[in-house]
C-alpha positions in Angstrom: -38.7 122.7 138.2 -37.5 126.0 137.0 -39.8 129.2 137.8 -38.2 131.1 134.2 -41.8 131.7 133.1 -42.9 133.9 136.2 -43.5 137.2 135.0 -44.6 140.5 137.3 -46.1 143.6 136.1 -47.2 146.7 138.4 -49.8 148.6 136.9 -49.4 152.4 137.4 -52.0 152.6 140.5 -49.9 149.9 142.4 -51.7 146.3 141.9 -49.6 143.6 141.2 -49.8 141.3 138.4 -48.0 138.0 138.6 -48.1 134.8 136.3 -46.8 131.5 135.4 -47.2 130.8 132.3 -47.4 126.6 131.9 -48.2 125.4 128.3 -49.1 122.2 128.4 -52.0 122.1 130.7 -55.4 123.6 129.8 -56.1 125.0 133.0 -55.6 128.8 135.0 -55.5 129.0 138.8 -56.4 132.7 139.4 -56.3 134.6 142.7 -57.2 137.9 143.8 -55.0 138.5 146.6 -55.7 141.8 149.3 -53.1 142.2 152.1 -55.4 142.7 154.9 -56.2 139.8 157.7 -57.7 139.9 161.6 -54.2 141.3 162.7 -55.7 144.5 161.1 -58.8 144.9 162.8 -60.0 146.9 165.8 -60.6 145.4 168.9 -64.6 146.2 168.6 -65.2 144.7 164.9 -63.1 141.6 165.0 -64.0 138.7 162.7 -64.8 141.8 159.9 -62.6 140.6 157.3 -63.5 137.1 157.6 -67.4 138.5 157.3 -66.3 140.4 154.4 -64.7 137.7 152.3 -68.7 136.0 153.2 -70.2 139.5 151.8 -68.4 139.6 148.4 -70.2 136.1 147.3 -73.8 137.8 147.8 -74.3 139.9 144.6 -72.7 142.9 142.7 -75.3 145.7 140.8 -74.5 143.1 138.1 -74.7 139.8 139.4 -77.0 137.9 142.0 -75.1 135.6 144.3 -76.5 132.7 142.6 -75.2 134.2 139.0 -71.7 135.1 141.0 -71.2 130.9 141.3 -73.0 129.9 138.4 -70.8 131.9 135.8 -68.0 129.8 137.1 -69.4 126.3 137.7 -71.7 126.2 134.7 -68.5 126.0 133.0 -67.1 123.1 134.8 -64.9 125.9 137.2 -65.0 126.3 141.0 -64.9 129.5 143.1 -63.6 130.0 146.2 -61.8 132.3 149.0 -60.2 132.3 152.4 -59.0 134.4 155.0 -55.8 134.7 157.0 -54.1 136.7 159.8 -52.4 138.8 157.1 -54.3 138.7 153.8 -57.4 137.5 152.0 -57.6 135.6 148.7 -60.6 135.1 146.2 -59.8 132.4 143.9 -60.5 130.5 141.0 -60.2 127.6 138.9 -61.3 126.9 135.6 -60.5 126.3 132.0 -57.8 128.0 130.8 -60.1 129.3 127.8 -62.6 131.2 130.9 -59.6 133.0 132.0 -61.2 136.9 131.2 -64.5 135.2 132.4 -63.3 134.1 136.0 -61.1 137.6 136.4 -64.2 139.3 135.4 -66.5 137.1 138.4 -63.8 137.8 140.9 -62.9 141.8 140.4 -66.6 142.5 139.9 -66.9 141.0 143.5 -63.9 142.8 145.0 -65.0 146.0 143.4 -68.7 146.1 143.6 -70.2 144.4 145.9 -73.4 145.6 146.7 -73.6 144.6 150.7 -77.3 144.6 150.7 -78.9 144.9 154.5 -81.2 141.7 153.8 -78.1 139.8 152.5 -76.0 141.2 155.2 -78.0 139.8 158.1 -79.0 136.6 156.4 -74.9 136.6 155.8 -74.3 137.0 159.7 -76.5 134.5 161.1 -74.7 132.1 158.6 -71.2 133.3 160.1 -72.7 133.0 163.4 -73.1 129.5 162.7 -69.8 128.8 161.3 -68.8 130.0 164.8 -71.0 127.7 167.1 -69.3 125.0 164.5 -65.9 125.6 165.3 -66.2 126.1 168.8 -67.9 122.6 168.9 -65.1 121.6 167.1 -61.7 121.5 169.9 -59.5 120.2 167.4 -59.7 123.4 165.5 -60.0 125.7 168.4 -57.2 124.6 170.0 -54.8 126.3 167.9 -56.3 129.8 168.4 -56.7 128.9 172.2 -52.7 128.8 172.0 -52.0 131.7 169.6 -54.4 133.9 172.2 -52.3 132.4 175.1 -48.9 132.6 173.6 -49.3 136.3 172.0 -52.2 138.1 174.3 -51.0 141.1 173.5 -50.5 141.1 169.9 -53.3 141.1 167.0 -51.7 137.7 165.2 -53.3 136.4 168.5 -56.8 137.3 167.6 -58.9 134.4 165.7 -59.4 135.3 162.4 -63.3 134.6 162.9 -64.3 136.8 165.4 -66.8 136.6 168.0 -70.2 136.5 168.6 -70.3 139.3 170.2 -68.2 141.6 167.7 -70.1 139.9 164.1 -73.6 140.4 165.8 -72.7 144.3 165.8 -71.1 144.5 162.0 -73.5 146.8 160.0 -73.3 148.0 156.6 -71.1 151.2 157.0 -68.5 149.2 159.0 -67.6 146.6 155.9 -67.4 149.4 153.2 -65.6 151.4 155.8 -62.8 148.7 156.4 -62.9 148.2 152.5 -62.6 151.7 151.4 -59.4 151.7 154.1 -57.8 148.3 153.1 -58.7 147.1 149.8 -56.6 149.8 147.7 -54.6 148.9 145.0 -51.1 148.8 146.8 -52.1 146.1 148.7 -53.7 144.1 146.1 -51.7 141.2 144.1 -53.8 139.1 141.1 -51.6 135.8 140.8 -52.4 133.5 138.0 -50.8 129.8 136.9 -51.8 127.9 134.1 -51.8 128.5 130.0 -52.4 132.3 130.1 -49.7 134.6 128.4 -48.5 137.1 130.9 -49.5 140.2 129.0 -52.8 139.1 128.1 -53.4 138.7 131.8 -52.0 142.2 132.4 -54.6 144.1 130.2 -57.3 141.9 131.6 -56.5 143.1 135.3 -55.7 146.6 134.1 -59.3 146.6 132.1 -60.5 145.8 135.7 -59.1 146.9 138.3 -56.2 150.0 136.5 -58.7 152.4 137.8 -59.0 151.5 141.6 -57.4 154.4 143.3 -56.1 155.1 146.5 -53.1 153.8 149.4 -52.9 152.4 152.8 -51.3 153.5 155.7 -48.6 151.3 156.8 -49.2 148.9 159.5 -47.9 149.4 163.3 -45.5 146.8 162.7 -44.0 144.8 166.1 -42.7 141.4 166.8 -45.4 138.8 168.9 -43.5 138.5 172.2 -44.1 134.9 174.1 -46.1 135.2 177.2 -44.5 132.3 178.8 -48.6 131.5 179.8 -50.1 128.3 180.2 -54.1 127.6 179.5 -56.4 125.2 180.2 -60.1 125.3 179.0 -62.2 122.6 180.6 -65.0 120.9 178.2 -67.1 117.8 178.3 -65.2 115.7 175.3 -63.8 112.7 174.8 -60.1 113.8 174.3 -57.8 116.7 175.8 -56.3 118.3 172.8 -53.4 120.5 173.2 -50.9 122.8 171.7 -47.6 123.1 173.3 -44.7 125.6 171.6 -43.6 128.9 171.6 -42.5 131.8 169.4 -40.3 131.0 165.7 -39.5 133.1 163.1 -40.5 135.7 160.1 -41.2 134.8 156.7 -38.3 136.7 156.1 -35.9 134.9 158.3 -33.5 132.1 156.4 -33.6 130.3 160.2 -37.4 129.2 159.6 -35.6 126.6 156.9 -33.8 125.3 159.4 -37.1 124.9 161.8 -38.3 122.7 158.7 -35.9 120.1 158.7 -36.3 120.2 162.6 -40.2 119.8 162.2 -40.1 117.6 159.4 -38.4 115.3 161.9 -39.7 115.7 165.0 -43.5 115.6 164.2 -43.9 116.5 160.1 -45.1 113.1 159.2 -45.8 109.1 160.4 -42.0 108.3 160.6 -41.4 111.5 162.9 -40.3 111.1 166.5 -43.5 111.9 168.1 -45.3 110.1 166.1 -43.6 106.7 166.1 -42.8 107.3 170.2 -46.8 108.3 170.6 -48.5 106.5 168.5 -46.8 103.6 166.9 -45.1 102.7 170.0 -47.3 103.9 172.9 -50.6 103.6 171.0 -51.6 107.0 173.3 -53.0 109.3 170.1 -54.3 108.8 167.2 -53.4 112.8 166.1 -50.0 113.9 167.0 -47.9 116.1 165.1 -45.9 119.4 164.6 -46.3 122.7 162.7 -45.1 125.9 162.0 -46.2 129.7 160.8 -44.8 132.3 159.4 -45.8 136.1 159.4 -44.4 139.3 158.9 -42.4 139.7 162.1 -43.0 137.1 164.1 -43.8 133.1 163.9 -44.6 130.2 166.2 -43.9 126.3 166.4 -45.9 123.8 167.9 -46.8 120.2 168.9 -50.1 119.3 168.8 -51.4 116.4 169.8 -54.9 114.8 170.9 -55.2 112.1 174.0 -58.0 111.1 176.5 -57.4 113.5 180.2 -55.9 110.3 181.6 -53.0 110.3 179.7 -53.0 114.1 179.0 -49.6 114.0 181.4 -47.6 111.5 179.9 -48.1 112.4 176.3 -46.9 116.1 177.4 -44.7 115.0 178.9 -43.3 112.4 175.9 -43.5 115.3 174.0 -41.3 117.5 175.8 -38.9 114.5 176.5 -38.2 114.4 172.3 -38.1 118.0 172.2 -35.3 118.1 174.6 -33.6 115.0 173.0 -33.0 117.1 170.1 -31.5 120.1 171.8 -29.2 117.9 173.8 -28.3 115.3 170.8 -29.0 117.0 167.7 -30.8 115.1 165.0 -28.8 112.1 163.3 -27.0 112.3 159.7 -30.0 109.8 158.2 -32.6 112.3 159.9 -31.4 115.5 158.5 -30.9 113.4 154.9 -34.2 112.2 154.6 -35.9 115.4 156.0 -34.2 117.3 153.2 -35.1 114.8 150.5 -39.0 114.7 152.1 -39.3 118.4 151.6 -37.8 118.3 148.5 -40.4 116.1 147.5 -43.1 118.2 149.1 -41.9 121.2 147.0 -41.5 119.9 143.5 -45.0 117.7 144.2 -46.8 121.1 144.8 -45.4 122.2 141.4 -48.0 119.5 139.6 -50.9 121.7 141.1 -51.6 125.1 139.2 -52.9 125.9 142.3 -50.0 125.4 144.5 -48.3 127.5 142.1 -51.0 129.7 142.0 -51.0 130.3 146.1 -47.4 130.5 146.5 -46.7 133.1 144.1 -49.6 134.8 145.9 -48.4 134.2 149.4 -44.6 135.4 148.6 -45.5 138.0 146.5 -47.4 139.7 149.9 -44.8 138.8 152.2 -42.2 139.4 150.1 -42.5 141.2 147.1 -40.8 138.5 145.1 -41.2 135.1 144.4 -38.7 132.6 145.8 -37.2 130.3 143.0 -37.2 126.5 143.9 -33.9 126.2 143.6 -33.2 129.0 146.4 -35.5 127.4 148.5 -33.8 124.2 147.8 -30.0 125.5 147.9 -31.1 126.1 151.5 -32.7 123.2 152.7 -29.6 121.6 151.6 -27.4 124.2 153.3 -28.7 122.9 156.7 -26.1 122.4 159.1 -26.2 119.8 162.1 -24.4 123.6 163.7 -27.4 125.4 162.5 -29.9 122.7 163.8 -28.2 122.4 167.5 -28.5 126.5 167.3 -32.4 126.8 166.5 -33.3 123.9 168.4 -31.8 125.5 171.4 -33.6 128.9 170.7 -36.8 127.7 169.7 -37.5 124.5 171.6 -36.7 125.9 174.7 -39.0 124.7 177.1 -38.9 127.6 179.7 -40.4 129.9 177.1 -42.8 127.3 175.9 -46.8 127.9 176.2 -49.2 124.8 177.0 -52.8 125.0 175.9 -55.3 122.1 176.8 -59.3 121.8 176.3 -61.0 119.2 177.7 -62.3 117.2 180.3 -59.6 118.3 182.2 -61.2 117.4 185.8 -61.0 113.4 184.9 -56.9 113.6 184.8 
């Protein structure tokens, strides 16, 4: 369980190299990781970093997009990438003996990228589409329906894919614009896990990317501020699906480990409260649960939940009856004890998975500049106090700061 074998190397021009170097499997999670998400975008090109994690996938002056894939997959790899509110990450997996291969796919894509016209607007149409997708899709739009109500006035409230408004207007000179501003080397972090020594991996990235030049302005950084707003989007489904929560804490804040244990046993999994009151008992949803996110100033926690409009009401409010429970009579001694020993399990299970390992070295290494050893995270899960529990409940699950965000067939209830 120990992290010993992480190693991190800045190369002169800033980028980041971190690794975990694990012997006995034969395989390398690799990840190019670029701290830049929606919150950074403009108002007019929103959805641009999305559509440029799309662009980097269609061909460098040395490889077609079709040669892009194949390099990787003819050799029993797979290729991937995704974008977030505050960074984007192009990954890999692969045999641990295509390590310099897969780096070499990836940076070439980063770095070069050709953003043909042609490939461009074949490129949009297919992110328009992805678009029409999740929009027909409540259960995923839901969430961004409450992160837009609950922060309207911050960028984390933005969905990271845009509109169809702002992607139909992305040309060429906007993407390598927004690249040439964000994609510089202090904001870039190559995180690896699997049977690669850490300082072959450091002359590979430095063969590759040593040369990128260049430095970001800081961000405008400012807390998400609750609106205290309520939404309610009426479509023809079957269901109303709804978020209802409010404003949490910072990737840097030791509090959000307290929020765990309180998630983990109010809605984390099928012997939560919400979900045995809900479902097991009420038989009134099929999805009910609770999550939380972390960013750099600012987080939120939420219930979410999926019913039919008639009994949109009572599962609210159900849901606000157990929130209230917990600020009024804590959680029990066998709560808080298995909650602990359930994320404990959650933790050392992702360490199996080169690419858990992978993506959390990646994701601390942006927010924090460090990795966070097991063990601290552990030591602190275990610190939990039914004190500290009775003080975040009452901060974050206070219902008079809480947004409510429904779509549906809201005119049957």
């Amino acid at each position: 369980m120990s992290t010993q074998n992480i190693e991190i190397t800045t190369l002169p021009n800033g980028v980041r190299v971190i690794s975990e170097t694990v012997t006995h499997v034969q395989s390398v999670s690799l990840g190019i990781w670029v701290a830049v998400g929606s919150r950074d975008e403009a108002a007019p090109v929103r959805g641009i970093t999305h559509f440029i994690e799309h662009m980097l996938f269609k061909g460098t002056p040395s490889r077609t997009a079709h040669q892009i894939a194949d390099e990787v997959e003819s050799r029993g790899g797979n290729l991937n990438a995704f974008t977030d509110k505050e960074y984007t990450c192009y990954y890999a997996k692969a045999l641990a003996e295509h390590t310099e291969l897969v780096l070499d796919v990836l940076s070439d894509m980063v770095l070069h990228s050709s953003l043909e016209p042609d490939e461009l607007a074949r490129e949009r149409n297919v992110v328009l589409e992805e678009i029409k997708r999740y929009e027909d899709a409540p259960d995923d739009t839901i969430h961004d329906i409450f992160l837009q109500t609950l922060w309207n006035s911050h960028p984390l409230g933005k969905p990271v894919i845009g509109t169809k408004k702002t992607v139909s207007g992305l040309e060429r000179d906007h993407l390598s614009g927004y690249m040439t501003t964000h994609y510089t080397p202090d904001r870039i972090v190559v995180a690896a896990a699997g049977n690669v020594p850490h300082s072959e991996l450091v002359e590979m990235v430095s063969a590759r990317l040593g040369g990128l030049t260049g430095k970001r302005a800081p961000r405008k950084d400012t807390a998400p501020e609750a609106s205290g707003q309520n939404k309610q989007v009426r479509k023809k489904t079957e269901q109303v699906h709804f978020c209802l929560g409010g404003t949490a804490y910072a990737q840097g804040n030791d509090d959000r480990y307290v929020l765990t244990v309180i998630d983990m046993v109010l809605g984390g999994n099928m012997s939560s409260r919400l979900f045995q009151e809900i479902r097991e008992k009420r038989g009134l949803a099929y999805a009910i649960g609770t999550y939380s996110m972390s960013y750099l100033e600012g987080g939120c926690f939420a219930i979410y939940g999926g019913t039919s409009p008639q009994t949109y009401s009572q599962v609210v409010d159900l849901c606000r009856t157990e929130m209230h429970k917990v600020r009024t009579e804590n959680l029990t001694h066998d709560e808080v004890s298995k909650a602990k020993t359930q994320v404990r399990g959650a933790l050392v299970l992702g360490l199996e998975s080169m690419s858990s390992r992978m993506m959390r070295m990646g994701k601390s290494m942006i927010y924090l500049g460090r990795v966070v050893p097991i063990e601290e995270i552990l030591a602190k899960i275990v610190a939990v106090t039914h004190e500290d529990i009775d003080r975040v409940a009452n901060t974050i699950l206070d219902e008079s700061k809480m947004t409510l965000a429904g779509i549906g067939p809201l005119g049957k209830a």
